[in-house]
ChimeraX commands (.cxc) that place a marker at each C-alpha (Angstrom):
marker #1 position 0.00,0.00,0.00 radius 0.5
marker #1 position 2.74,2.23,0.64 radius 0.5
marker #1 position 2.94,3.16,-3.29 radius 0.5
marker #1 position -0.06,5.20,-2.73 radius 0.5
marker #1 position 0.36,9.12,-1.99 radius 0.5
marker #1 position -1.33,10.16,1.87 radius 0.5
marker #1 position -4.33,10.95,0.25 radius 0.5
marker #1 position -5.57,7.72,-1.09 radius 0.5
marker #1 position -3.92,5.85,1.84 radius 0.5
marker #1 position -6.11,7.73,4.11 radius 0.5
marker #1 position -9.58,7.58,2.49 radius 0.5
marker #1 position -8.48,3.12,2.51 radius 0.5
marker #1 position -7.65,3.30,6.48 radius 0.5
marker #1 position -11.16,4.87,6.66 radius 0.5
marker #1 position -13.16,3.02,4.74 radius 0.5
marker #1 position -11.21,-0.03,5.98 radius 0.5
marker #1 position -12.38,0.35,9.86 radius 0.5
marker #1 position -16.09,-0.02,8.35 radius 0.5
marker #1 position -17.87,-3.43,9.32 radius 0.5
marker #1 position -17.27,-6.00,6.59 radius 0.5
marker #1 position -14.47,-3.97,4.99 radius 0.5
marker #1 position -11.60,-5.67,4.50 radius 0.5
marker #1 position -8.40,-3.42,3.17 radius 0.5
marker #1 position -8.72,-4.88,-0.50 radius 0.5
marker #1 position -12.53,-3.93,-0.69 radius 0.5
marker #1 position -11.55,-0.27,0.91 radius 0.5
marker #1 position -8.50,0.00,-1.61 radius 0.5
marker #1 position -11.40,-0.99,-4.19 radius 0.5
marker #1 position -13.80,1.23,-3.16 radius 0.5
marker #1 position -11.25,4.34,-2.85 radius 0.5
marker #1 position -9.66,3.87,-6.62 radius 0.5
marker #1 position -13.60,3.75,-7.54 radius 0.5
marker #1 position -14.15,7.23,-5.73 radius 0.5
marker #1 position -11.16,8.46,-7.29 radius 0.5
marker #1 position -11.87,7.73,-10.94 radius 0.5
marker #1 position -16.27,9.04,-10.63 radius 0.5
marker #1 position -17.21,12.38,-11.34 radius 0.5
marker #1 position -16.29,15.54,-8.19 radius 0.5
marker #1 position -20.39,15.51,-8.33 radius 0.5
marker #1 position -20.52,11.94,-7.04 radius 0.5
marker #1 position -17.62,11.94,-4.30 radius 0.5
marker #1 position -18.96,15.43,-3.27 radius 0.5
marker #1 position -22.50,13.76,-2.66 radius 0.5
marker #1 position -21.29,10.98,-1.14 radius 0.5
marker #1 position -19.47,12.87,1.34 radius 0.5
marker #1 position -22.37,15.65,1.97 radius 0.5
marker #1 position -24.41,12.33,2.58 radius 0.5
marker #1 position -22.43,11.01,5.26 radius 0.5
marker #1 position -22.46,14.43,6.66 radius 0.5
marker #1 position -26.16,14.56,6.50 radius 0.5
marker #1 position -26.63,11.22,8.11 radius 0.5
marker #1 position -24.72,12.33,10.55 radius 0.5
marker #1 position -26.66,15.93,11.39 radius 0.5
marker #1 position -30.00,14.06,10.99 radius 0.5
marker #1 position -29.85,10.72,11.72 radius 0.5
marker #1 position -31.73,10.19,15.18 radius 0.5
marker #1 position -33.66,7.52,17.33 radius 0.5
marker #1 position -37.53,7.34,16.62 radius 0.5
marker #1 position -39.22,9.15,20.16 radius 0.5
marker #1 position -41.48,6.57,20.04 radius 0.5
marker #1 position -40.26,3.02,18.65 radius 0.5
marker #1 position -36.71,3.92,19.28 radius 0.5
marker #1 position -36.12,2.94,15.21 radius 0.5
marker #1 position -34.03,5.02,12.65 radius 0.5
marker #1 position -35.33,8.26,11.95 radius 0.5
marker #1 position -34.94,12.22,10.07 radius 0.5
marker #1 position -37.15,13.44,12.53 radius 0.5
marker #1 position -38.59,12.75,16.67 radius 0.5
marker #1 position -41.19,10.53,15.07 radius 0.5
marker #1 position -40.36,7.71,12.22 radius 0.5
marker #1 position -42.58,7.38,9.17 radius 0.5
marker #1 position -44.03,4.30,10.48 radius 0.5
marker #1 position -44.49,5.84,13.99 radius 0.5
marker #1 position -46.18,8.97,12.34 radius 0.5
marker #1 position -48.38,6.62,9.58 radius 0.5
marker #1 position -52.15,6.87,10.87 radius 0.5
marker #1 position -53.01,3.57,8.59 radius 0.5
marker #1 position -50.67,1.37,10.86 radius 0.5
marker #1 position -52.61,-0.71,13.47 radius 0.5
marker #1 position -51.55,1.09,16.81 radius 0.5
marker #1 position -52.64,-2.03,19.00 radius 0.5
marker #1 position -50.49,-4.15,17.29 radius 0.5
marker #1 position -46.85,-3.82,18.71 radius 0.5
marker #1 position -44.17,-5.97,17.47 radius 0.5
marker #1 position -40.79,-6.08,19.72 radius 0.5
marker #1 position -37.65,-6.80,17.66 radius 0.5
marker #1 position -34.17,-6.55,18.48 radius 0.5
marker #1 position -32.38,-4.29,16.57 radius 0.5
marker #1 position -33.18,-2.06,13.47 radius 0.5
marker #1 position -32.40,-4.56,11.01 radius 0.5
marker #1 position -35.16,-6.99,12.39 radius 0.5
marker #1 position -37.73,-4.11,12.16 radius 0.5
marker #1 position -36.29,-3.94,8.16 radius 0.5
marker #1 position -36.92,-7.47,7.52 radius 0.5
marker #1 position -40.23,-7.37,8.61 radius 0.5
marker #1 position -41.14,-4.54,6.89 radius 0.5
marker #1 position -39.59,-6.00,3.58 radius 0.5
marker #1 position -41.92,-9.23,4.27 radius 0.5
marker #1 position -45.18,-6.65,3.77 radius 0.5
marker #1 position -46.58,-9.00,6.81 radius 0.5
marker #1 position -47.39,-6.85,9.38 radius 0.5
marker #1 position -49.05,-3.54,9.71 radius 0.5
marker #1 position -48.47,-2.35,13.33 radius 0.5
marker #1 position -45.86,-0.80,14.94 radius 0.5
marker #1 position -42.46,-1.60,16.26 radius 0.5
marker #1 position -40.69,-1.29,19.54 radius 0.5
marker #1 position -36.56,-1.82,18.90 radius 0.5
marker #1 position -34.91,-2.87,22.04 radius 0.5
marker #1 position -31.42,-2.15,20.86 radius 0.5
marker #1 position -29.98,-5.67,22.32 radius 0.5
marker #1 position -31.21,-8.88,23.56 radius 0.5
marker #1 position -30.57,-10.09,27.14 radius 0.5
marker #1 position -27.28,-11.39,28.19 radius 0.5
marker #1 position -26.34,-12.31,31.41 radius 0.5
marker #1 position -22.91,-13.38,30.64 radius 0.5
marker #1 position -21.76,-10.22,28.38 radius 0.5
marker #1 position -23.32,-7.96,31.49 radius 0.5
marker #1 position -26.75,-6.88,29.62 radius 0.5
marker #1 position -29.32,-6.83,32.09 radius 0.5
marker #1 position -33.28,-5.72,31.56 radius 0.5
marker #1 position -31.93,-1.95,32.18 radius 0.5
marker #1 position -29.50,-2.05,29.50 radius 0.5
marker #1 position -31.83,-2.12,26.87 radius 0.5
marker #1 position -35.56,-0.34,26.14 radius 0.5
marker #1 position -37.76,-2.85,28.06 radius 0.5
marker #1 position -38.47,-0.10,30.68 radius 0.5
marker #1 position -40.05,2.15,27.67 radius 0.5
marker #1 position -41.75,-0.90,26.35 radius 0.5
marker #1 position -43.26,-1.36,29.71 radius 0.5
marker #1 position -44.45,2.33,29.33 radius 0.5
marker #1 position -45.56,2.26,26.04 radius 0.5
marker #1 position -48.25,-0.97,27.33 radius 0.5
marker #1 position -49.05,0.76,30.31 radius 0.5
marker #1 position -50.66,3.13,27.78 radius 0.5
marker #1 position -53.41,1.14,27.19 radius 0.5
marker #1 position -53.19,1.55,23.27 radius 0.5
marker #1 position -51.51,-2.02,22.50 radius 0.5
marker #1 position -54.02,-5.21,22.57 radius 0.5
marker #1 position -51.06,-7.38,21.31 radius 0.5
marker #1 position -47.35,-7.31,21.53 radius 0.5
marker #1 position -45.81,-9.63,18.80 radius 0.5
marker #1 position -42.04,-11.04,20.64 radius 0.5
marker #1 position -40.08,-11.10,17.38 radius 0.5
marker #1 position -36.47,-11.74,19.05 radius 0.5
marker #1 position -34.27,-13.69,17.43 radius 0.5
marker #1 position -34.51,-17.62,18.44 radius 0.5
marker #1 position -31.25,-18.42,19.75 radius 0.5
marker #1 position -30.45,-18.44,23.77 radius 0.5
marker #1 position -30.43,-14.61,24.13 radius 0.5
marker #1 position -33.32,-14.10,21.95 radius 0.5
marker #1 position -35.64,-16.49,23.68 radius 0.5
marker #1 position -34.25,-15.55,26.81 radius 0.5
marker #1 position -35.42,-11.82,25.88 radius 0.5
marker #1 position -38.88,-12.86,24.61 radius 0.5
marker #1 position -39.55,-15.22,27.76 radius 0.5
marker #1 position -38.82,-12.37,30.28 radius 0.5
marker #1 position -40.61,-9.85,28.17 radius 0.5
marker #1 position -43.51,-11.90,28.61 radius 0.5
marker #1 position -42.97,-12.54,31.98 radius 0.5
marker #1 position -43.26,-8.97,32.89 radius 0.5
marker #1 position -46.63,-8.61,30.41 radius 0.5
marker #1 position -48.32,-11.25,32.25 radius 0.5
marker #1 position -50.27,-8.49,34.58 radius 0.5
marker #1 position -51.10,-5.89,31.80 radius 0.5
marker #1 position -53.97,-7.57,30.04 radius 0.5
marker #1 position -52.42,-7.89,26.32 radius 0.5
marker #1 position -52.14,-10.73,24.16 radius 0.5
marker #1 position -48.55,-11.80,23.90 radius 0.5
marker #1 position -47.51,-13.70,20.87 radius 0.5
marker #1 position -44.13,-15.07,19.71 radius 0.5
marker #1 position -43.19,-15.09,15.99 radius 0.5
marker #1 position -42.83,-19.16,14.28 radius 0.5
marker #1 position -40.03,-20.68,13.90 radius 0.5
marker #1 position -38.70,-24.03,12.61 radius 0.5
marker #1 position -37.44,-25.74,9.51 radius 0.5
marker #1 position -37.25,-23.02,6.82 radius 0.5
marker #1 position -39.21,-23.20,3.10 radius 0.5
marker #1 position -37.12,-25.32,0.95 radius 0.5
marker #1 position -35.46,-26.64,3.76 radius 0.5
marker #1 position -33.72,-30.29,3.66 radius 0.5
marker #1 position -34.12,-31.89,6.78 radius 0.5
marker #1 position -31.75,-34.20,7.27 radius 0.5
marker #1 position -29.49,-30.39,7.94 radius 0.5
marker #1 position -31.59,-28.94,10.22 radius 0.5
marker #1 position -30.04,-29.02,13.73 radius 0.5
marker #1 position -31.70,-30.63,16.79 radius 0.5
marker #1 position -33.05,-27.15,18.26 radius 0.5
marker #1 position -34.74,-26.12,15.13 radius 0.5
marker #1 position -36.51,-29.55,14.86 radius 0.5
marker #1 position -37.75,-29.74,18.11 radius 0.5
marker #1 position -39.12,-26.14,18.01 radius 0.5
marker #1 position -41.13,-27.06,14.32 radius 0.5
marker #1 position -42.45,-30.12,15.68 radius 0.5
marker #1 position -43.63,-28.15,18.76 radius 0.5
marker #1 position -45.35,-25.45,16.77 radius 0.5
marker #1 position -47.17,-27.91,14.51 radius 0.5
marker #1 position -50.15,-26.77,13.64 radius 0.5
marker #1 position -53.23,-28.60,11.30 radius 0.5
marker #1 position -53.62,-28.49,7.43 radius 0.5
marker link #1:1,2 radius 0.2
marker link #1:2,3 radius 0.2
marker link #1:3,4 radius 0.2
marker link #1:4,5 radius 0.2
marker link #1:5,6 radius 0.2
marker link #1:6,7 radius 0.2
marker link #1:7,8 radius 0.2
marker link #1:8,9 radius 0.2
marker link #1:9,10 radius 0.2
marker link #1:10,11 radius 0.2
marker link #1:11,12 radius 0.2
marker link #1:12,13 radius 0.2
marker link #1:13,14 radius 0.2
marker link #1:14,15 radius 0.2
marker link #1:15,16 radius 0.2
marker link #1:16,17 radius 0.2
marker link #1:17,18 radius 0.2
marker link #1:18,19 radius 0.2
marker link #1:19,20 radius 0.2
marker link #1:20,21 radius 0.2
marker link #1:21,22 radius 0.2
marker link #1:22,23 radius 0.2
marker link #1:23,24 radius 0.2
marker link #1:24,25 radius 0.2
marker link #1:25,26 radius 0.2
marker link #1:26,27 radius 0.2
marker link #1:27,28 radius 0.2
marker link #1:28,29 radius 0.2
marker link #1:29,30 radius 0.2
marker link #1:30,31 radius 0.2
marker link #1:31,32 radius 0.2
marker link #1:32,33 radius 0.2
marker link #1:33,34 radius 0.2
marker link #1:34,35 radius 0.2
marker link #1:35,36 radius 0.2
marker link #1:36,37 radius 0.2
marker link #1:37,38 radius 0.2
marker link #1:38,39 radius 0.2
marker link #1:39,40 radius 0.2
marker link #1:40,41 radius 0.2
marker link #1:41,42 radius 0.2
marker link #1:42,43 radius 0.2
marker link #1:43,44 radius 0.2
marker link #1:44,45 radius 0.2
marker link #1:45,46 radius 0.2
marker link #1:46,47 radius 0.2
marker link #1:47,48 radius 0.2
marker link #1:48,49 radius 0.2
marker link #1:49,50 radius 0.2
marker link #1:50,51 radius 0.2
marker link #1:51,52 radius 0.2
marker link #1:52,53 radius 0.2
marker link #1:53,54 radius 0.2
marker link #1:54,55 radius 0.2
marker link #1:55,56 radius 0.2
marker link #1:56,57 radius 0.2
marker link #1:57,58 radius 0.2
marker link #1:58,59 radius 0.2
marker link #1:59,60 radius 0.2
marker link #1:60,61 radius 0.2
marker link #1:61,62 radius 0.2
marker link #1:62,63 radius 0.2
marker link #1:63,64 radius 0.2
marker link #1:64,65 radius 0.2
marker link #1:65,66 radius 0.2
marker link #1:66,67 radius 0.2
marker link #1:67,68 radius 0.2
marker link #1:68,69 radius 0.2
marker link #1:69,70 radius 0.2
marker link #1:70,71 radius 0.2
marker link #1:71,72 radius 0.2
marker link #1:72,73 radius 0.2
marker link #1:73,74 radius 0.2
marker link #1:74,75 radius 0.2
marker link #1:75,76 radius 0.2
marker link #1:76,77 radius 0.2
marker link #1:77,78 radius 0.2
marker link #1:78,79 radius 0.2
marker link #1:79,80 radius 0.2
marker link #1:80,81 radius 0.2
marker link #1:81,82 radius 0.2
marker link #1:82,83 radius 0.2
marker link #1:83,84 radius 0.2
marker link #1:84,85 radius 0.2
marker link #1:85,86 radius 0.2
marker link #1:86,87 radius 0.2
marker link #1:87,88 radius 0.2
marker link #1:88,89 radius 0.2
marker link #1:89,90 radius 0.2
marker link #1:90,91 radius 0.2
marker link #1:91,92 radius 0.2
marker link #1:92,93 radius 0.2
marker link #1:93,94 radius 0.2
marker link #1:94,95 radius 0.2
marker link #1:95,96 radius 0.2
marker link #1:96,97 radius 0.2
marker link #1:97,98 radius 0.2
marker link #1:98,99 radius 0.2
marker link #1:99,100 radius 0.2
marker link #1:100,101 radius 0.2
marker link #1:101,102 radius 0.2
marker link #1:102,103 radius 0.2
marker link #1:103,104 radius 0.2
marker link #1:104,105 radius 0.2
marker link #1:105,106 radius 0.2
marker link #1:106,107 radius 0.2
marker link #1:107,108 radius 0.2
marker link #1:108,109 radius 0.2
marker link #1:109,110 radius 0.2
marker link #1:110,111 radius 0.2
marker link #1:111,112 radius 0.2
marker link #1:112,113 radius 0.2
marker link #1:113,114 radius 0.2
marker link #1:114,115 radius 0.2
marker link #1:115,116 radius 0.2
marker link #1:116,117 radius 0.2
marker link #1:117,118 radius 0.2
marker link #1:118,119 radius 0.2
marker link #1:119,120 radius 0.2
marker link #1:120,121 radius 0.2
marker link #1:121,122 radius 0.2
marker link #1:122,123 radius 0.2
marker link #1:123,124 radius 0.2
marker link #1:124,125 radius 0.2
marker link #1:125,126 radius 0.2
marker link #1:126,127 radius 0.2
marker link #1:127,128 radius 0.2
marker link #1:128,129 radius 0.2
marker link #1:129,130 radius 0.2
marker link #1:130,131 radius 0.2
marker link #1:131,132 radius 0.2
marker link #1:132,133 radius 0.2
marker link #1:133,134 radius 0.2
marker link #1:134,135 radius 0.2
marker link #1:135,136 radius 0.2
marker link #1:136,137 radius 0.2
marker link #1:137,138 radius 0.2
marker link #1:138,139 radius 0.2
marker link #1:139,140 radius 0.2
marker link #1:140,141 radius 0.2
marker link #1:141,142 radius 0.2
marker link #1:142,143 radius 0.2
marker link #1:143,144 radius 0.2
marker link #1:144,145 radius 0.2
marker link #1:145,146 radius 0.2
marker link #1:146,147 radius 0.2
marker link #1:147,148 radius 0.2
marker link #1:148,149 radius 0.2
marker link #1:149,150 radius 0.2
marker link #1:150,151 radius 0.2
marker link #1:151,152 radius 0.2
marker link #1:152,153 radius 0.2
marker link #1:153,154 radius 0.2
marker link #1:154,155 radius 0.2
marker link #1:155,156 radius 0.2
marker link #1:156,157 radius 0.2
marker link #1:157,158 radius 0.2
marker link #1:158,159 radius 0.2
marker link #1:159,160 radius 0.2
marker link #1:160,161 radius 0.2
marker link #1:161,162 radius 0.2
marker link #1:162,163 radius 0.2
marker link #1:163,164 radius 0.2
marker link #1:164,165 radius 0.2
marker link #1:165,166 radius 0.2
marker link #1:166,167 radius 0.2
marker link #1:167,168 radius 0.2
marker link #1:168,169 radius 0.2
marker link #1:169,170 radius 0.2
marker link #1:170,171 radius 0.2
marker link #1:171,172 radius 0.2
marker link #1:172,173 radius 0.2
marker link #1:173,174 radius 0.2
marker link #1:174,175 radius 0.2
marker link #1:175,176 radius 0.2
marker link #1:176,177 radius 0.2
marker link #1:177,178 radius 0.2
marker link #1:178,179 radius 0.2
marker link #1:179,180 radius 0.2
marker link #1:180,181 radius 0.2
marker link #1:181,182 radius 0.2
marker link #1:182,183 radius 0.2
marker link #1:183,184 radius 0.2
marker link #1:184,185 radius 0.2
marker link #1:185,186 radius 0.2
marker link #1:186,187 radius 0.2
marker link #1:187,188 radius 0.2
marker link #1:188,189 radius 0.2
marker link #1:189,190 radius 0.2
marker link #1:190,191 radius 0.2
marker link #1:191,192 radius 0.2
marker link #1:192,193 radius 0.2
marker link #1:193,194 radius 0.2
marker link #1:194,195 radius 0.2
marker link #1:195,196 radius 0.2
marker link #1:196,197 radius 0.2
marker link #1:197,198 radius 0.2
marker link #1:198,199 radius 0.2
view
């Protein structure tokens, strides 16, 4: 790397420190920057920028958002007593790409984990808590991920919702579409054959 002039070296250490970016990809993606039009590295840099200035938690769902209330938040069509609790941002996505579900979100921003020091205060189950004490929400939708910290989330989330009169759900899980059993692992299996349901 060291036949490159400062410049280009330090636009690769940047873009090398990015998740996923090795230094080949960032040496890639700087040479690429380099050779497009001023237009397109200027707006790529006044839309980092941007991001930056604008980007800010939802007040409500605690999701990505321009302003204090997301789009999906602020949508009056969405079904307000449906709540679905996810862990992060990019479960809320998924969902959303799926075209499933029409309620709103609550993002936890983590999962339980006892052993990595994440207790109940160290993510948003207190504002969940808040947000059913509300009254608004008939059913909250646990849509954690289902490995141990996941399921360890969702059972102590619905633990706590015992008292408050909603309908707690969990989202299905089991051997995938398409999926060849004779690879799925003994966790997965016994979860599908406990969710079985009639045809």
């Amino acid at each position: 790397m060291s036949h490159y002039p400062p410049s280009i070296l330090n636009v690769i250490r940047h873009l090398s420190r990015l998740p996923g970016i090795g230094e080949k990809t960032a040496e890639r993606l700087t040479l690429h920057i380099l050779r497009a039009p001023r237009r397109d590295a200027e707006g790529l840099a006044r839309s980092i920028l941007n991001l930056k200035e604008k980007a800010r938690l939802c007040e409500s769902c605690f999701s990505l958002s321009d302003s204090d209330i997301c789009r999906i938040c602020g949508n009056p069509a969405r079904d307000r007593g449906l709540l679905c609790v996810v862990e992060n941002v990019a479960g809320m996505v998924a969902i959303e790409r799926s075209g499933a579900f029409y309620g709103l979100y609550h993002v936890l921003h983590g999962v339980l984990s006892p052993m990595d020091g994440v207790g109940p205060d160290d993510i948003r189950i207190r504002e969940l808590m808040t947000r059913i004490q509300a009254g608004e929400v008939r059913e909250v939708v646990l849509a954690t991920n289902t490995n141990l910290e996941g399921e360890a989330t969702a059972a102590y989330i619905a633990d706590r919702l015992g008292g408050f009169g909603v309908k707690v759900s969990r989202i299905a899980s089991g051997v995938p579409m398409g999926g060849d059993l004779t690879y799925v692992d003994q966790v997965t299996m016994k979860r599908a054959m406990d969710t079985r349901h009639a045809l």
